[in-house]
Backbone as XML, in Angstrom:
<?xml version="1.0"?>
<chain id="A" units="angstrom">
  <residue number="1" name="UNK">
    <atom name="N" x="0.831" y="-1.195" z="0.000"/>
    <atom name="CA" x="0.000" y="0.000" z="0.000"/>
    <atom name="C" x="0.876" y="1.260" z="0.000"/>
  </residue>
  <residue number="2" name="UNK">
    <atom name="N" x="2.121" y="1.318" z="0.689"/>
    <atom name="CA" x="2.411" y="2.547" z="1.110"/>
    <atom name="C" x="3.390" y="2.708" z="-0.412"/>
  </residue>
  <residue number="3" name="UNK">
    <atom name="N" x="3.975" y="1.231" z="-0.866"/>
    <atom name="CA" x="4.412" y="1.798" z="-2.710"/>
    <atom name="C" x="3.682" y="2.160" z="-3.551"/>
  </residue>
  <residue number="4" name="UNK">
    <atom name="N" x="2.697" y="1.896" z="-3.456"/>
    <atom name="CA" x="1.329" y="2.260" z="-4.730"/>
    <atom name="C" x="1.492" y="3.608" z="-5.029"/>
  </residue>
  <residue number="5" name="UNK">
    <atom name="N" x="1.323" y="3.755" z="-6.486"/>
    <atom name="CA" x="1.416" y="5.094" z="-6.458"/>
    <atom name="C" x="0.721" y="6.090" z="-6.517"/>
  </residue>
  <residue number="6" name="UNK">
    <atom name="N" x="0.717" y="7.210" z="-5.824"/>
    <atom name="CA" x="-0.172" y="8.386" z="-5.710"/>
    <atom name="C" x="-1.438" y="9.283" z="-6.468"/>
  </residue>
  <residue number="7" name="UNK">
    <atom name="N" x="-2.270" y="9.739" z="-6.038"/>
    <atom name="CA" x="-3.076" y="10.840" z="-7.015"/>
    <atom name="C" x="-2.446" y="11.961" z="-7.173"/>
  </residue>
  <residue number="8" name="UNK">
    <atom name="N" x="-2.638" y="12.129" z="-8.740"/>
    <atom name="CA" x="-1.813" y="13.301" z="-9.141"/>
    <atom name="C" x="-2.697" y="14.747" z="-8.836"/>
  </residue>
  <residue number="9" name="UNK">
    <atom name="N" x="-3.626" y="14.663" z="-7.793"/>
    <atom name="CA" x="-4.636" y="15.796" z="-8.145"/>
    <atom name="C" x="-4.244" y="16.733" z="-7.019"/>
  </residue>
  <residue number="10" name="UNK">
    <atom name="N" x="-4.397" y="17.833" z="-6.636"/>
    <atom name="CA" x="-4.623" y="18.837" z="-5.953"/>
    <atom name="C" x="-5.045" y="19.361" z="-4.712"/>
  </residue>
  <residue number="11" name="UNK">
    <atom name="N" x="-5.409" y="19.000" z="-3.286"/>
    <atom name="CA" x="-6.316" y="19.290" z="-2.691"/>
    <atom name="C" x="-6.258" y="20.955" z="-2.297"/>
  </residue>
  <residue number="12" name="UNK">
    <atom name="N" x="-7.145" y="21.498" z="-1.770"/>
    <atom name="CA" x="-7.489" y="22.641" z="-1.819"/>
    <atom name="C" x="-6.298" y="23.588" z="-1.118"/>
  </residue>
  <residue number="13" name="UNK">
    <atom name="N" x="-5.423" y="23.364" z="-0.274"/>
    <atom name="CA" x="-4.215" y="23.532" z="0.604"/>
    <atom name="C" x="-3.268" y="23.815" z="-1.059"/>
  </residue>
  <residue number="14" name="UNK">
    <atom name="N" x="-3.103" y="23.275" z="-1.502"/>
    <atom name="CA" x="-2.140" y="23.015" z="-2.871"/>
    <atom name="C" x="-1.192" y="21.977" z="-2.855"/>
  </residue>
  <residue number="15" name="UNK">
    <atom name="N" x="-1.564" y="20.949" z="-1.529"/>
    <atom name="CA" x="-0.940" y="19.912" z="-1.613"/>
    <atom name="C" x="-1.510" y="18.973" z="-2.076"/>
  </residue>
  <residue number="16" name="UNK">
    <atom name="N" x="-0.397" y="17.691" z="-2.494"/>
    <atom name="CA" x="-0.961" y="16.525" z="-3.541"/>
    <atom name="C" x="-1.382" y="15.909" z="-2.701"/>
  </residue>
  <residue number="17" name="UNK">
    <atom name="N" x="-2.460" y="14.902" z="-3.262"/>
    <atom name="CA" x="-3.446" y="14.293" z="-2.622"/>
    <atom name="C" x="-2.914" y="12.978" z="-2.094"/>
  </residue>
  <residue number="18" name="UNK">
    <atom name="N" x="-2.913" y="12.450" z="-0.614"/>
    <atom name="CA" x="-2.207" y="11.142" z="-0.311"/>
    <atom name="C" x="-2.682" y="9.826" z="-0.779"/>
  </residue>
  <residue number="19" name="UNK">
    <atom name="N" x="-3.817" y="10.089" z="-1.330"/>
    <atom name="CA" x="-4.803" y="8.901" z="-1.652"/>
    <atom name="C" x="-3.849" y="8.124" z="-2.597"/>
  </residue>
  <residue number="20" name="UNK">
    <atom name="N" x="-4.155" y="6.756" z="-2.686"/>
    <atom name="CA" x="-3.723" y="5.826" z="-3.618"/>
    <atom name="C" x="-4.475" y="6.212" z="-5.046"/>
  </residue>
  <residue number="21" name="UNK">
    <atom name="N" x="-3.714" y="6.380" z="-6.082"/>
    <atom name="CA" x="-4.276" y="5.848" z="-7.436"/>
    <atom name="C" x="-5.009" y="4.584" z="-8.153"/>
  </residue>
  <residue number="22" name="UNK">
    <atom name="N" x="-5.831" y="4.949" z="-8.313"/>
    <atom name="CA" x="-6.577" y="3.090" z="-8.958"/>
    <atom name="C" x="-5.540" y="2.265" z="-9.782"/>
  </residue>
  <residue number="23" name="UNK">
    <atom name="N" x="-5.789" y="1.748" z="-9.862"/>
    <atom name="CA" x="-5.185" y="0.703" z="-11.046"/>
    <atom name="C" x="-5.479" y="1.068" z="-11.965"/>
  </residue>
  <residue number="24" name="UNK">
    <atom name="N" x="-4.389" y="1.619" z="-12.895"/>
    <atom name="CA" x="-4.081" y="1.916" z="-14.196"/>
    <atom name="C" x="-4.774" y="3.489" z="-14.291"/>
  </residue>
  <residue number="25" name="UNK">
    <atom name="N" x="-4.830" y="3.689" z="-13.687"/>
    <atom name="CA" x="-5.347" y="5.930" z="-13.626"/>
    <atom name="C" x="-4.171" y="6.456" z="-12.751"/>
  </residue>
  <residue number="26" name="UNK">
    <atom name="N" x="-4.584" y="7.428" z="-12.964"/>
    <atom name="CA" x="-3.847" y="8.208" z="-12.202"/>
    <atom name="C" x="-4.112" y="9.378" z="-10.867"/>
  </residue>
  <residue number="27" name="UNK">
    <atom name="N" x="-5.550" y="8.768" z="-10.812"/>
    <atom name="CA" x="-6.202" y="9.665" z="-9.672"/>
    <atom name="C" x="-7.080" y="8.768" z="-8.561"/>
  </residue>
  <residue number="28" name="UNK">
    <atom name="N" x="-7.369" y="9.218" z="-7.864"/>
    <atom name="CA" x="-7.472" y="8.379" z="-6.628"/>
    <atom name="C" x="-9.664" y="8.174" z="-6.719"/>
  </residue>
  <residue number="29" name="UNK">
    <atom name="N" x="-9.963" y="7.499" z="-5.736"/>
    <atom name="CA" x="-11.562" y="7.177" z="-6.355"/>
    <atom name="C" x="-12.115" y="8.275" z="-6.051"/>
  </residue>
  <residue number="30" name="UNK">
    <atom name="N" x="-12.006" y="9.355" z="-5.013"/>
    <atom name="CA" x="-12.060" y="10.798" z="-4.871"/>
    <atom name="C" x="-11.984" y="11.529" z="-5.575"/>
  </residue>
  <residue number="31" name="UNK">
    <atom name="N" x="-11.126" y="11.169" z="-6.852"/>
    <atom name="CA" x="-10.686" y="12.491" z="-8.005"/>
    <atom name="C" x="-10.982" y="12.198" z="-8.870"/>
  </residue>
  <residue number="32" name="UNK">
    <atom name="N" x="-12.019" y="11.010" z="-9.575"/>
    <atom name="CA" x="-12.211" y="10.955" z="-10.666"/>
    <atom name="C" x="-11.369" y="9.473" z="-11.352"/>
  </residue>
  <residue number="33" name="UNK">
    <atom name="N" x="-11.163" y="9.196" z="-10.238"/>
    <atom name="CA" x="-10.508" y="7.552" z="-11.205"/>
    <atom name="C" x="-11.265" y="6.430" z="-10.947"/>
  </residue>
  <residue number="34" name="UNK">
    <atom name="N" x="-12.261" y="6.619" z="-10.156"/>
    <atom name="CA" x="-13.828" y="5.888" z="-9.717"/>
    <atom name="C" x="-14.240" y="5.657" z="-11.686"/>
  </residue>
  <residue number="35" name="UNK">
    <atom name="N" x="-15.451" y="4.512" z="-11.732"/>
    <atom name="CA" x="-15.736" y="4.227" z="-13.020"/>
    <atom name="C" x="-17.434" y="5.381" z="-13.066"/>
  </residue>
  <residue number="36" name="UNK">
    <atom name="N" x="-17.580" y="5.853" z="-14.349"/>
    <atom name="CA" x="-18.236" y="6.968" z="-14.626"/>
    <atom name="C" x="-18.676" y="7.835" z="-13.665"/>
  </residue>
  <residue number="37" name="UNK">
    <atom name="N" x="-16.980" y="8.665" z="-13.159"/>
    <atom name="CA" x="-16.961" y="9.608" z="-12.765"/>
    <atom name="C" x="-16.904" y="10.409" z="-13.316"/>
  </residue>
  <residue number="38" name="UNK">
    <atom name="N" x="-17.006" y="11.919" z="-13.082"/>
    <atom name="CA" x="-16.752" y="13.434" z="-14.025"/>
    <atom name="C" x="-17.784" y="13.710" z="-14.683"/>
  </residue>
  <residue number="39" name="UNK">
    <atom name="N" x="-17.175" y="14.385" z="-15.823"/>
    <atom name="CA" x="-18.128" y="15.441" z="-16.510"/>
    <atom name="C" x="-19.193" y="14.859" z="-16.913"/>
  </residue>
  <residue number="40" name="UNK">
    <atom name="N" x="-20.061" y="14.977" z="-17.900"/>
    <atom name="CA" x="-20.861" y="13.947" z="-19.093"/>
    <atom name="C" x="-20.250" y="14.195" z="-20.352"/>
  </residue>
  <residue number="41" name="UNK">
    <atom name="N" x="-20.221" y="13.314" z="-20.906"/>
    <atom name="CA" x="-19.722" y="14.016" z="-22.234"/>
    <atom name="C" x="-20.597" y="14.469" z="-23.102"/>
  </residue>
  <residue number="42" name="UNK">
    <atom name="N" x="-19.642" y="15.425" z="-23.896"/>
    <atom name="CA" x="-20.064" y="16.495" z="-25.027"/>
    <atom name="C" x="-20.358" y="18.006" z="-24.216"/>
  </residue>
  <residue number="43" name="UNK">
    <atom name="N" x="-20.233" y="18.859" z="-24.602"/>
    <atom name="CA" x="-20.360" y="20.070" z="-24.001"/>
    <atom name="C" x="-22.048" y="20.951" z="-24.267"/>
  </residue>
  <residue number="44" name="UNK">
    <atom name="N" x="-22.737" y="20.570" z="-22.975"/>
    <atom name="CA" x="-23.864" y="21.055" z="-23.103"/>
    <atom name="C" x="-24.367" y="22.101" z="-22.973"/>
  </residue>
  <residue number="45" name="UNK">
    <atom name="N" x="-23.100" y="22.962" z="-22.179"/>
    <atom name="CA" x="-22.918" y="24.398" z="-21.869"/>
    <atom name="C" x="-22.731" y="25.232" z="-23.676"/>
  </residue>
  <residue number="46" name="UNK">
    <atom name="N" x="-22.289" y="24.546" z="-24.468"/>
    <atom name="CA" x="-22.689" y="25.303" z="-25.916"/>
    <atom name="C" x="-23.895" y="25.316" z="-26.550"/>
  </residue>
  <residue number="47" name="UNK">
    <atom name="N" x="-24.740" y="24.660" z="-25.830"/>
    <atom name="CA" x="-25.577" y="24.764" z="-26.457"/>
    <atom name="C" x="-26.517" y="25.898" z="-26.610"/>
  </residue>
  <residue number="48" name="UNK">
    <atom name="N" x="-27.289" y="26.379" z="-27.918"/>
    <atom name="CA" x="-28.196" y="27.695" z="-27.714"/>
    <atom name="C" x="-29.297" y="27.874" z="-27.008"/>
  </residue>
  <residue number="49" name="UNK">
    <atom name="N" x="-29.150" y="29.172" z="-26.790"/>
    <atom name="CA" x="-30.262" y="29.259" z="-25.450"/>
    <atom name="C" x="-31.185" y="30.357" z="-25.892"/>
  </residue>
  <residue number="50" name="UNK">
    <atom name="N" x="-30.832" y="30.847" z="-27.228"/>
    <atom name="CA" x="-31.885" y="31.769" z="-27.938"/>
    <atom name="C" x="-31.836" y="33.221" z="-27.520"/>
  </residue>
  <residue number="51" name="UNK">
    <atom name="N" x="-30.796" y="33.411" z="-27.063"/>
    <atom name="CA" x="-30.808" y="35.072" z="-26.933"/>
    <atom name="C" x="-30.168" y="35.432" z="-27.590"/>
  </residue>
  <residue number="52" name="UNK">
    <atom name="N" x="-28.991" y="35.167" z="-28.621"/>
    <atom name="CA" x="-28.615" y="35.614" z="-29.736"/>
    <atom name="C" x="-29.086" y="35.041" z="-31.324"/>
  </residue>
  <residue number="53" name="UNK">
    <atom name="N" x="-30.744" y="34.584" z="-30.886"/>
    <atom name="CA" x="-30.798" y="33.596" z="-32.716"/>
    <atom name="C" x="-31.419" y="35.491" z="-32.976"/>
  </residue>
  <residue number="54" name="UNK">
    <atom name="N" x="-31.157" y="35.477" z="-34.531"/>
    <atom name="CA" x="-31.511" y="36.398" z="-35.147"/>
    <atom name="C" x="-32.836" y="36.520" z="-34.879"/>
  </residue>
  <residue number="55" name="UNK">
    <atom name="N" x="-34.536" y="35.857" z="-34.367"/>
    <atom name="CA" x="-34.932" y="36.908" z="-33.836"/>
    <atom name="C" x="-34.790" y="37.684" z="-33.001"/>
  </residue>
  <residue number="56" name="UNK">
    <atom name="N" x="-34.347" y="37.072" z="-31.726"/>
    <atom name="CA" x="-34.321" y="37.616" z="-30.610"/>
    <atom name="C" x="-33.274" y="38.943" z="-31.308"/>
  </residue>
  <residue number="57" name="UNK">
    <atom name="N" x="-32.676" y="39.244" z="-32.120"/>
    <atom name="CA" x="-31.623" y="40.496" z="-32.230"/>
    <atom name="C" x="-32.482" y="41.151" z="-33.207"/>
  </residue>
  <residue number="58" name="UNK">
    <atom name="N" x="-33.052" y="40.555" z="-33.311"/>
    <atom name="CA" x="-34.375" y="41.515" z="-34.350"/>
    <atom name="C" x="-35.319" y="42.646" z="-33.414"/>
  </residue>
  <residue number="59" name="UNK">
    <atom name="N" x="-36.090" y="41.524" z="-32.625"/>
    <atom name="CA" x="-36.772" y="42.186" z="-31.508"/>
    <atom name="C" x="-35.987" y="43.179" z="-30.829"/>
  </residue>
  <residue number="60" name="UNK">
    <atom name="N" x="-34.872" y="43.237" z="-30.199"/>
    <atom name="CA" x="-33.843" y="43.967" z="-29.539"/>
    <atom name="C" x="-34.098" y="45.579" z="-30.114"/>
  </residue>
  <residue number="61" name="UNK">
    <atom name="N" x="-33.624" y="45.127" z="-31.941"/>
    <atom name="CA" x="-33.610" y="46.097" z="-32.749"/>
    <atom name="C" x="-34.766" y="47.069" z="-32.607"/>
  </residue>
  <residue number="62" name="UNK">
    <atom name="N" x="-35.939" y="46.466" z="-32.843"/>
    <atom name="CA" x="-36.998" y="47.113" z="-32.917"/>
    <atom name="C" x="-37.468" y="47.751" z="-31.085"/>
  </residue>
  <residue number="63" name="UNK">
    <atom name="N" x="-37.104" y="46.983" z="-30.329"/>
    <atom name="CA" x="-37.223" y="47.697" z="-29.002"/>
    <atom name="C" x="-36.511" y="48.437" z="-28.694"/>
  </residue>
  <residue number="64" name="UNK">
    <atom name="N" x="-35.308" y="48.984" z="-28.796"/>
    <atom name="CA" x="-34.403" y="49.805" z="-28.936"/>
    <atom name="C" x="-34.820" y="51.283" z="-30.008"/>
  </residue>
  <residue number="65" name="UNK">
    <atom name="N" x="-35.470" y="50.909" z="-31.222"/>
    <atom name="CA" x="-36.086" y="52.122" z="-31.907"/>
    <atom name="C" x="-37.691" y="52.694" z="-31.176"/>
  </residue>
  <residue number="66" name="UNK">
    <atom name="N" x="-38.219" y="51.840" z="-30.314"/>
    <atom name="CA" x="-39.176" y="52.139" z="-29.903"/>
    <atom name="C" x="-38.847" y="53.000" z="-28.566"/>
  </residue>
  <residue number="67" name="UNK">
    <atom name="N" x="-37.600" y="52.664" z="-28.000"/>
    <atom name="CA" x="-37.223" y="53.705" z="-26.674"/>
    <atom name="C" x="-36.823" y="54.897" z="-27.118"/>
  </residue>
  <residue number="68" name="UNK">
    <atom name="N" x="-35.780" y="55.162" z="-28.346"/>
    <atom name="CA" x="-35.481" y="56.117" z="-28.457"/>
    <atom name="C" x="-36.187" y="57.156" z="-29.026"/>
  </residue>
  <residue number="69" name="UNK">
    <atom name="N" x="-37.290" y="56.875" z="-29.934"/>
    <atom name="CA" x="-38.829" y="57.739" z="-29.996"/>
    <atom name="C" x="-39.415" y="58.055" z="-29.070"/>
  </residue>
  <residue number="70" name="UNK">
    <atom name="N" x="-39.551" y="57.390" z="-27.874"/>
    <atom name="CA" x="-40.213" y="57.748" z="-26.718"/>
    <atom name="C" x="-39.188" y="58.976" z="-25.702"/>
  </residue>
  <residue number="71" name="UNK">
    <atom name="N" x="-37.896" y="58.343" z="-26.135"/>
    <atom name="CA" x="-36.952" y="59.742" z="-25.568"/>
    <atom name="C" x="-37.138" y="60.674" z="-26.468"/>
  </residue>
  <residue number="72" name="UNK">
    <atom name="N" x="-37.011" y="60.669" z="-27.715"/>
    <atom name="CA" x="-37.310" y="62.007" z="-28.122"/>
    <atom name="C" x="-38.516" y="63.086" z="-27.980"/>
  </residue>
  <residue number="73" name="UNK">
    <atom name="N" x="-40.174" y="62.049" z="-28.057"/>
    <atom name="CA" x="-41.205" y="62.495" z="-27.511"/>
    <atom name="C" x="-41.443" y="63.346" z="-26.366"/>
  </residue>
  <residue number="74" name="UNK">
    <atom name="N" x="-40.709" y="62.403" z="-25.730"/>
    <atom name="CA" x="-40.568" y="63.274" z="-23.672"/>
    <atom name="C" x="-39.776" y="64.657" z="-24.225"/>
  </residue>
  <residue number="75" name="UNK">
    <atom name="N" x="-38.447" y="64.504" z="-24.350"/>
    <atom name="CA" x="-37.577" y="65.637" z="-25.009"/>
    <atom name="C" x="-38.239" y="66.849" z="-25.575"/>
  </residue>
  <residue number="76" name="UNK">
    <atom name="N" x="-39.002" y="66.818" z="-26.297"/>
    <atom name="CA" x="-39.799" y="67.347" z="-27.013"/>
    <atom name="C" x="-40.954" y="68.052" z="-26.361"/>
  </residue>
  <residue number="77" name="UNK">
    <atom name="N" x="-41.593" y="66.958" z="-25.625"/>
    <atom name="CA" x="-42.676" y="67.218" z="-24.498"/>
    <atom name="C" x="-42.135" y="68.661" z="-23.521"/>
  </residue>
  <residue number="78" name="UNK">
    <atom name="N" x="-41.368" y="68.451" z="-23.148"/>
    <atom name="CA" x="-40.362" y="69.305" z="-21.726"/>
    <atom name="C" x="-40.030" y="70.590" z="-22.367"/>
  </residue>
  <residue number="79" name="UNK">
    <atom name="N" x="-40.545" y="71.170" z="-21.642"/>
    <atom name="CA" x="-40.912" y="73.008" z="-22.139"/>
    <atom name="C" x="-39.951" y="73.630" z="-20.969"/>
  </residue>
  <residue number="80" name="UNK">
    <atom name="N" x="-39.597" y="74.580" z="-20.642"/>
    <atom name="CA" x="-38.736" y="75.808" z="-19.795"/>
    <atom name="C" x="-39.920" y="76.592" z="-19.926"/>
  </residue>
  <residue number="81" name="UNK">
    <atom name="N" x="-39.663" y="77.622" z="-18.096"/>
    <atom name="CA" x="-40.193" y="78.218" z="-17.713"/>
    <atom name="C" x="-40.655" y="79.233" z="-18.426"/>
  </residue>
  <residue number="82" name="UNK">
    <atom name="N" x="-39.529" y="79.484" z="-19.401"/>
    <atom name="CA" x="-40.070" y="80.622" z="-20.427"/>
    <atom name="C" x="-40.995" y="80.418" z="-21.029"/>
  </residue>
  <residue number="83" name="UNK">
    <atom name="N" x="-41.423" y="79.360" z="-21.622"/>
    <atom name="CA" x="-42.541" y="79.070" z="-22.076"/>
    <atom name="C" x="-43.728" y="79.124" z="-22.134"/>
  </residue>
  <residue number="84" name="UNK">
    <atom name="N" x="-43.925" y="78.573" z="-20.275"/>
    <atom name="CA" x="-45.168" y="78.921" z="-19.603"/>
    <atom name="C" x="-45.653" y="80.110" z="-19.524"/>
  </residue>
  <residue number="85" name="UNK">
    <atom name="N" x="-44.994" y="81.008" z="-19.609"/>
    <atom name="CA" x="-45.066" y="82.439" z="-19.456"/>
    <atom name="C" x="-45.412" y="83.410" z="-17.998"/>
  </residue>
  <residue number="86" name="UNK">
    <atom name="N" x="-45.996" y="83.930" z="-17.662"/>
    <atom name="CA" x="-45.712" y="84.820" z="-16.632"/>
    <atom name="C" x="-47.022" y="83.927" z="-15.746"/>
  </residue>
  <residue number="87" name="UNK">
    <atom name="N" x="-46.579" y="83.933" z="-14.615"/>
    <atom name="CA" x="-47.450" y="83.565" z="-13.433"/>
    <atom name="C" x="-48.401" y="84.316" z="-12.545"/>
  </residue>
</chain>
């Protein structure tokens, strides 16, 4: 036991891990050398989530021209005292 050789992994300290390595891995059953341990495969985090498909940047578009008419409206709206004239 005490020749077997080590997990090559990390623990949070930044020291290497004392655990034994499995047979034929290189990480201990803690780190991922257990059988279907880890990630899943294929990367599911790429997948689209629809806030950049061309409608959604369409809509954007058009909500974005609809605020800045409404700023200009207000803008427009908003008079100075001079205006009102004498009180």
């Amino acid at each position: 036991m005490a020749a077997s050789p080590r997990c090559g992994a990390r623990t949070r300290d930044g020291d290497a891990c004392r655990a034994p390595a499995l047979r034929g891995k290189t990480r201990c059953r803690m780190h991922g050398g257990a059988r279907r341990s880890g990630a899943p495969r294929g990367n599911r985090n790429a997948r689209t989530h629809g806030l950049f498909t061309a409608d959604a940047m369409i809509e954007q578009d058009q909500v974005q021209v609809l605020l800045d008419d409404a700023h200009r409206t207000l803008q427009e709206l908003r008079c100075s005292p001079e205006d009102l004239g004498p009180s």
